[in-house]
C-alpha positions in Angstrom: -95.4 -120.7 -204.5 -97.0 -120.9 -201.0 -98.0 -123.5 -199.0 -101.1 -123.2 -196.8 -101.7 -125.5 -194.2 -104.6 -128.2 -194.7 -106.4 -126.2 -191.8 -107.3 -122.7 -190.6 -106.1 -122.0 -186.9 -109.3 -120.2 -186.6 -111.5 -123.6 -187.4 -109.3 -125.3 -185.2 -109.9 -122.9 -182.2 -113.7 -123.2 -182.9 -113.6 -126.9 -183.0 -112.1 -127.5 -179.5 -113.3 -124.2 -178.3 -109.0 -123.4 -177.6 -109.0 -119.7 -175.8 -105.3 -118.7 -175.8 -104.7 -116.6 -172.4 -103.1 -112.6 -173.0 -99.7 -113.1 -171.6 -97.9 -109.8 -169.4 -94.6 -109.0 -168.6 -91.4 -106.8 -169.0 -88.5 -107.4 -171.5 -85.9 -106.5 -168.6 -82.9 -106.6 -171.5 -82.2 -107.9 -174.7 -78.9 -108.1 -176.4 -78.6 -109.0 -180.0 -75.3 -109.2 -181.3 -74.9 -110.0 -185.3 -71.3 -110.7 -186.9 -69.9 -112.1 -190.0 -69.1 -115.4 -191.1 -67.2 -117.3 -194.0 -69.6 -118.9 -196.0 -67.6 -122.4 -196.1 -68.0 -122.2 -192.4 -71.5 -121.4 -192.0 -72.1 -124.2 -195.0 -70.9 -126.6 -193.0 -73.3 -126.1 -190.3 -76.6 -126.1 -192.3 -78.2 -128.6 -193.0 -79.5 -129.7 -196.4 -81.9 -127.2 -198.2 -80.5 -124.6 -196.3 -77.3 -122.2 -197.5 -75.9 -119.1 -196.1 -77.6 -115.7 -197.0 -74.4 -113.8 -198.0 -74.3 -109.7 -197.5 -71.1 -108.6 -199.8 -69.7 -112.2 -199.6 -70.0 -113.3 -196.1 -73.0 -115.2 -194.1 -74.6 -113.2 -191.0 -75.1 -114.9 -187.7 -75.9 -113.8 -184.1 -76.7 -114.3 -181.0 -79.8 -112.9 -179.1 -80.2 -112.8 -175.3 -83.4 -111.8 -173.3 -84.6 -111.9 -169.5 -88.2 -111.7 -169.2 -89.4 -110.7 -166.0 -92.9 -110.4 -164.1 -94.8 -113.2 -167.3 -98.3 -113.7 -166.2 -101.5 -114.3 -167.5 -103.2 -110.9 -168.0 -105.2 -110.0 -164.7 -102.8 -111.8 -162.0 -100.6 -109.7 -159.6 -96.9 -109.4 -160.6 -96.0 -111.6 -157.6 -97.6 -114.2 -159.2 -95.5 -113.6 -162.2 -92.0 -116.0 -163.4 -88.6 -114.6 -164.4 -87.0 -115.7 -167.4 -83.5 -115.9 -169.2 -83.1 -117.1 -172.4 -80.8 -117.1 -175.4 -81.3 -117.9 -178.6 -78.5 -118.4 -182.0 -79.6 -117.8 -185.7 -77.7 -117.6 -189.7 -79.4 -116.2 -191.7 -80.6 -118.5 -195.0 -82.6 -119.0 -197.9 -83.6 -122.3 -199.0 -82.5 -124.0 -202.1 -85.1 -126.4 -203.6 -84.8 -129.4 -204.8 -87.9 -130.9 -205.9 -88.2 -132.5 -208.8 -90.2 -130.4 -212.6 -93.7 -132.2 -212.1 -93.6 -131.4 -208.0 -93.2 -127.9 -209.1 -95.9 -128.0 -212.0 -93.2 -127.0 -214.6 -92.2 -124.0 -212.8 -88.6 -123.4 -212.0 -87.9 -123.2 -207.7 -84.3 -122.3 -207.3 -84.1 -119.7 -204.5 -87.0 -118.7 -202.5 -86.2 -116.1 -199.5 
């Protein structure tokens, strides 16, 4: 089952005539570090459809850090340009449904990745 949004992005872009500038810059470094977790901790984190995706038992979480450097609009000098740091957390899930037979047209929903 997929759900498609009531618009295009396309029509909406030709409606109010939105032109998204090309974006430069440099990934200076990016760190992604992934580890294991017990799923009764990681299930106590998420919220409700949400459950951990387990790999041979346990849930997978990480941690990614990046530092973007020189991020212009395409066709400005680097000076112009902004520096960046960011970090960002993640678990891995599926999503557990739990709508009802006639929202799901008689089909059965129990996992969908």
């Amino acid at each position: 089952m997929k759900i498609r949004p009531s618009f295009e992005v396309e029509s909406w872009n030709k409606i109010f005539q939105i032109k998204i500038p090309k974006i430069k810059g440099i990934i200076d470094r990016r760190i992604l570090i992934n580890y294991q977790v017990d799923r009764e901790v990681l299930g106590n984190f998420l919220p409700k459809p949400f459950k951990p995706k387990l790999v041979n038992g346990k849930g997978i979480a990480g941690i990614c850090l990046i530092r973007l450097k020189e991020i212009r609009p395409k066709g400005l000098p680097k000076f112009m340009g902004i520096s960046s740091e960011n970090g960002a957390h993640r678990i891995a899930v599926g999503i557990y449904s739990t709508l009802t037979i006639s929202e799901t047209h008689g089909k059965d929903l129990d996992f969908v990745e």
